[in-house]
N, C-alpha and C positions, 0 to 999 in steps of 0.2 A: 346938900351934897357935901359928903367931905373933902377936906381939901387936899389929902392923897392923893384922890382921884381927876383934880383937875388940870394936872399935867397931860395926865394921860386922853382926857375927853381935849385938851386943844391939839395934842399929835393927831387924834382921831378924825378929826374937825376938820386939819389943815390936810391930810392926807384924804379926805373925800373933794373935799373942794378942788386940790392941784389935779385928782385926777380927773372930774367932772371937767375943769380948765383944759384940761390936755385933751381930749376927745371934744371938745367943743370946740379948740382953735383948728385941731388936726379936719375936722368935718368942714370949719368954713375954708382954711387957709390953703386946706389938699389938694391935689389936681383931681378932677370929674370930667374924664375922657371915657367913659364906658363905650367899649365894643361885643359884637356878639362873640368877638372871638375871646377876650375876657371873660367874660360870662360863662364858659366853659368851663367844666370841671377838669383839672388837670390830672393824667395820671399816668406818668412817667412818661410824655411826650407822644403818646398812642392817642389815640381818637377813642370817647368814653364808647361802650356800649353797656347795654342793658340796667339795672338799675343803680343808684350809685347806692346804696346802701345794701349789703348782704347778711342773714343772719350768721349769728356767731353761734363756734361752739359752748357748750358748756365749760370744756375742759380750759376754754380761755378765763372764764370767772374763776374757775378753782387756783388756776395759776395765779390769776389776781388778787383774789382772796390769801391764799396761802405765804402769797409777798408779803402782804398788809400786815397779815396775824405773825410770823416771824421778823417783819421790821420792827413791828410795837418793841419786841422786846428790847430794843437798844435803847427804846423810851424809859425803860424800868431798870437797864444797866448801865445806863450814863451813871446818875444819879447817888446808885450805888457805890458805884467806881468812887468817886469823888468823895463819899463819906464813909468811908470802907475802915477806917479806925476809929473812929468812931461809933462804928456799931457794933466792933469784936463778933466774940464766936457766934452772938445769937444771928447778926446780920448774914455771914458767912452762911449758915447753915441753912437759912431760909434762902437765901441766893442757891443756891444747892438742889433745893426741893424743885425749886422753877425750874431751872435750869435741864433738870432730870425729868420735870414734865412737857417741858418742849422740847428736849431729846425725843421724848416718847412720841413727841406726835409729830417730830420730823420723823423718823424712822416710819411709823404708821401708812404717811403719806405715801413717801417713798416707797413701799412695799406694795401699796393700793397703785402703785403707778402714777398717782396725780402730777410727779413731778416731770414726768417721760411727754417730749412736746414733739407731735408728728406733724 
């Protein structure tokens, strides 16, 4: 292995063990008082009925998808920002074209409705 990487594999190492450590003192050292009232699903002080899982709409993935797909881009314009004279115009103009195509497909959305939450 190279030795670049062996800082990195003992962060890795020591960060599974502390947390393996911490769920293994929390399990023996925790209080274990279970009640049936415990056991209970909580859900804003009501008494549960029916089942506890409902399906969901569609329109809730599309809002979560369409978060995802427009937060990426800050992944692609950090980056940019930061070496922005160093790339001159060609960088500029490619940040541009993106830019103008996620314009396009925000506006797209928006126009399909997907952004409207009922």
């Amino acid at each position: 292995m190279s030795n670049q990487y062996f800082p990195l594999l003992i962060i890795i190492t020591f960060a599974i063990i502390l947390g393996a450590l911490v769920v293994i003192l929390g399990t023996i050292f925790g209080p274990h008082r279970p009640t049936q009232r415990k056991g209970m699903p909580y859900e804003s002080g009501m008494v549960p009925y029916g089942q506890g899982t409902r399906r969901m709409t569609v329109r809730y993935y599309l809002v979560a998808v369409l978060f995802i797909l427009f937060d990426i881009e800050v992944v692609f314009f950090l980056p940019w920002a930061v070496a922005f004279r160093d790339l001159g115009w060609t960088g500029l103009s490619i940040m541009i074209v993106f830019a103008l195509v996620l314009e396009v497909a925000y506006v797209y959305a928006w126009k399909k409705g997907a952004l409207e939450w009922e």
